[in-house]
Structures are given as C-alpha cells and as structure tokens.
N, C-alpha and C positions, 0 to 999 in steps of 0.2 A: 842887367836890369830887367829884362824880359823875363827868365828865369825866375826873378824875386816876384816880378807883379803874379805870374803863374799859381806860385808857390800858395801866394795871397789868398787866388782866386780858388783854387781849391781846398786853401783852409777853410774859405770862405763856407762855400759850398756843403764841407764834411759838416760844420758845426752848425750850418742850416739845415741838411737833412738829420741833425742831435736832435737839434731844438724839435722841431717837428716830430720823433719819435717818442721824444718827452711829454709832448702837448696831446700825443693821439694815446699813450701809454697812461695820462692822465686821467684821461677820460677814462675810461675801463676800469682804473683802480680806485679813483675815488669815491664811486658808488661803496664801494666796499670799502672802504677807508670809514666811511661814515657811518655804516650798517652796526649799529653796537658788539661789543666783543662778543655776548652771549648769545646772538643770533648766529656767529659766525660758525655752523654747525652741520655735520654729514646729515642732508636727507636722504630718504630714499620713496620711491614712484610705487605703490603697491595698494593693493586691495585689501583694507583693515580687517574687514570682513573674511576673508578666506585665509590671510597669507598673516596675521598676529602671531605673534610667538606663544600667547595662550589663546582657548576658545572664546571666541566672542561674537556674537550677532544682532544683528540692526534691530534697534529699536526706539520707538518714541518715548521711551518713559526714561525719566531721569531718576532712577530707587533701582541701580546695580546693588545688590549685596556684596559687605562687606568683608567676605571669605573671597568672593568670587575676586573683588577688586586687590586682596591680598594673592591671588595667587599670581596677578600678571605682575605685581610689582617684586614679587620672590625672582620671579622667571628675568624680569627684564629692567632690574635694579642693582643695588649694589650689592656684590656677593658678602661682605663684610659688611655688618652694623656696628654700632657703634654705642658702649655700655654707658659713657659719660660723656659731659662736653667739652671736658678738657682734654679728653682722645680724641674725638672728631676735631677741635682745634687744632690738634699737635699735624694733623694727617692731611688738613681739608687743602693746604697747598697742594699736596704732591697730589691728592686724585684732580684738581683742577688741573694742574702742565700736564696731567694726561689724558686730560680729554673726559676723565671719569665723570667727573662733575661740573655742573658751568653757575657760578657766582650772577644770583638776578640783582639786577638794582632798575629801578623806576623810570622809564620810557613811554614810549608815546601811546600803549597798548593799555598799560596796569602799573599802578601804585604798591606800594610794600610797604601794608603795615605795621603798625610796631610790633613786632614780634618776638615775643615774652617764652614761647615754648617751644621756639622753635629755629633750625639757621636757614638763609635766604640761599638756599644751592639745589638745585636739579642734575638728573640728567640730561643730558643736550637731546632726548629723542621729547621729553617733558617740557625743555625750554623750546623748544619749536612748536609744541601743542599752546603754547599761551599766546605766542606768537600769531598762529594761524586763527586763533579763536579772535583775539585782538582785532586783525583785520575784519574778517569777518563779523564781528559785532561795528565797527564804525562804517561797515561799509553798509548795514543793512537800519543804524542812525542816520548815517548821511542819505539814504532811499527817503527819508521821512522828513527831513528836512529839518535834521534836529545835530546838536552838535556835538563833539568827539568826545565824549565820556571816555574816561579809562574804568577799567573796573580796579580791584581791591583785593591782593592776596593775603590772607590773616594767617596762614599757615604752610610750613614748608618739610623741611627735611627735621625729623625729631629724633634723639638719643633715644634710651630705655630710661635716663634719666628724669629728660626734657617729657620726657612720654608720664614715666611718673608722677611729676609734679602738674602735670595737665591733668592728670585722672583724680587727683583731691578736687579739683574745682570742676571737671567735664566728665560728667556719668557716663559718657558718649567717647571717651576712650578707651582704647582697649590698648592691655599690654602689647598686643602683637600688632602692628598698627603697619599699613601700609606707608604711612610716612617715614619708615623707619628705613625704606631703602631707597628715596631720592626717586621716585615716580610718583608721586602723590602730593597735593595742592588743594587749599580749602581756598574759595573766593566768596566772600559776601555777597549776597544776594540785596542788602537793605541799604547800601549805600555805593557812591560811586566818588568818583573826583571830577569834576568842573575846572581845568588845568591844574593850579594846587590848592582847591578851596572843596572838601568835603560838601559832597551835595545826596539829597533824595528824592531827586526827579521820579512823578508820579507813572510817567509810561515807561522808564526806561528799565526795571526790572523786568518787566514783561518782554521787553527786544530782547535783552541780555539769556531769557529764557529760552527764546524763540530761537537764538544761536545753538546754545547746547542739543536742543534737543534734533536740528539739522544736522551738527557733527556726528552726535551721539548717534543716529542713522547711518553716520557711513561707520560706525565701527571705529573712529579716532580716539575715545575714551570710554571708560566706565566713570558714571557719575551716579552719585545718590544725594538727594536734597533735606539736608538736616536743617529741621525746625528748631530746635533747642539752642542750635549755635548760631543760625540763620545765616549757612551757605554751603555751597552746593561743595562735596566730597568726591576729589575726580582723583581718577591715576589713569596715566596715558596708555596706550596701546603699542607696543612698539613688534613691528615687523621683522619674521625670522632674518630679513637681509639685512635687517640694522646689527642685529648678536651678531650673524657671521662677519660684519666689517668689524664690530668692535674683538673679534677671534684675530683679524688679520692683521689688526695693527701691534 
C-alpha cells in the first residue's frame, strides 16, 4: 500500500513538473504562434549604408532612380523571372516551402489592394521592410495622437506578361521593371485604411512621408515618388549577410 501511495505521489509530481513545462514553454512560443506566417523571417543587424549588397547612401529625398533601384533588385531578388502567369503559378509554391518568397496578405501594418497587374509575394528581406515601415509609421501616428492607419500596397511582384499589360495603361512602366524579381512594392500615397473602410485623412500622408524619408536615411530602401500613379516606388536594400545565409541554406 505504501509503495502504491509513493508510486502516486511521484506520478504526481512528474506530471506537475509536465504541466508547468507546458505553461512556461507556452509562453515563449505563443508570441510566435501569433506573429503572422510572413513575418516569420531571417533578419539580420547591419549598416544599410555600408554593408547592402549593392551601392547605396543616406539620403533625404525620395526620386532613387529607376536603373539604380533595378540594380539591387537584379543583385538581391529572384535569380529566375518569370515570362507568364501561369509559370509563376505553376512554381510560386515551391520558391514559398523554400524560403524564396513569402505570400503578403493584410495585417495590422498594410492593406493589399486589388491587384490586376500584379501577385501578392516578396522576398522575406522585402516582407520585413513593410513590416519595419509599418511600425514605424503607427508609432510615429500614435506620437500625434492619431489612430493606426494601415497604408495601401497597389503593386507587387509582376511577370513580363503582367508587366506588359501594365505598360498599355502606365507610360511609367518599363519592360525591365524591378518588380520583376520579388524586391519591389508600389504603396499609395492618397489613400490609407481606417481598420477596413478606405479613408484620406488630411495629415496623414505627410506622417506616412515623414517615415520613408527617416528609413530612406538609414539606407533600408530606395524609393522614388510617382505622380502619375500617385505612390511611392521602393525596392528594399538587402545586406551582403542576408545573400550569404540565403548561400547557406
């Protein structure tokens, strides 16, 4: 009988110190549990400015040229484009299970809209820059005492196809277009979202500027500010230590 209550009490005991590994292991991973799939992403700590994989230097203006912004997306985009949509379809699983590209969909930072010329996928050094801007824009609405605006992505990763059929309607395309290798992202500047209700709050393009042109300082993106289509034309910066991890996997 002694034996049995023993046996008990150190069951006991075992599946008390479970539970309690459960509850403290809980903790730790459901931060991340919660964090969206497409955030779940390698960064890396580095000086935009010196350590990019192509040339790039701090500045306030937001009119990067459009060679200039095709050469980081050649360098640190997809080695493969893509001539039609139904080959990007056929393919766009397998570079996602590898890490290639990360599938956006609408979260508490930015909206995706309907997009006619183009698919909702980045690279993951791309999806961490929307991410970072994200914050950075609500946190510098919330200084103001104003409320969490998402901004607006109207364009994303484009075929030669998708590209073509952009360039009958936008004189402002070009064949060879940085959108073409998965670093490049157009955001409206004239409109925002008000949780899911389309809004054009009078000060907050001005914030929304006033973000870019602080990252743009550190060297996180090239951006240029298109009138014709009315939004700003970024592709990200990605650091020689992001290419070598993506060498190593």
């Amino acid at each position: 009988m002694r034996s049995k209550k023993k046996y008990h009490l150190h069951l006991f005991i075992l599946l008390s110190i479970l539970l309690i590994a459960l509850v403290i292991a809980a903790l730790f991973i459901r931060p991340y549990l919660l964090q969206p799939r497409m955030f779940r992403v390698h960064t890396c700590s580095c000086d935009f400015c010196k350590d990019a994989a192509a040339p790039i230097s701090s500045s306030e203006l937001l009119d990067d040229l459009n060679d200039v912004q095709l050469e980081h997306a050649q360098i640190g985009g997809l080695k493969q484009t893509f001539d039609t949509d139904s080959d990007f379809l056929k393919s766009v699983d397998l570079l996602v299970k590898k890490d290639i590209l990360v599938h956006l969909v609408d979260c508490k930072f930015f909206h995706i809209d309907d997009l006619r010329h183009s698919h909702p996928y980045l690279v993951p050094e791309a999806v961490n820059l929307l991410k970072d801007i994200g914050v950075e824009f609500q946190k510098r609405l919330k200084a103001k005492g104003m409320k969490d605006y998402r901004f607006v992505i109207t364009s994303v990763l484009r075929t030669d196809e998708s590209q073509h059929k952009l360039g009958r309607h936008n004189g402002n395309a070009s064949n060879n277009s940085a959108h073409r290798y998965g670093t490049t992202f157009d955001i409206t500047y004239n409109k925002f979202m008000d949780g899911d209700t389309v809004a054009y709050p009078a000060k907050v393009p001005h914030i929304f500027a006033e973000t870019l042109i602080e990252m743009r300082k550190q060297c996180r993106f090239l951006v240029k500010k298109e009138y014709h289509q009315s939004c700003y034309h970024i592709t990200v910066a990605i650091c020689k230590e992001s290419l070598t991890n993506r060498a190593e996997q």
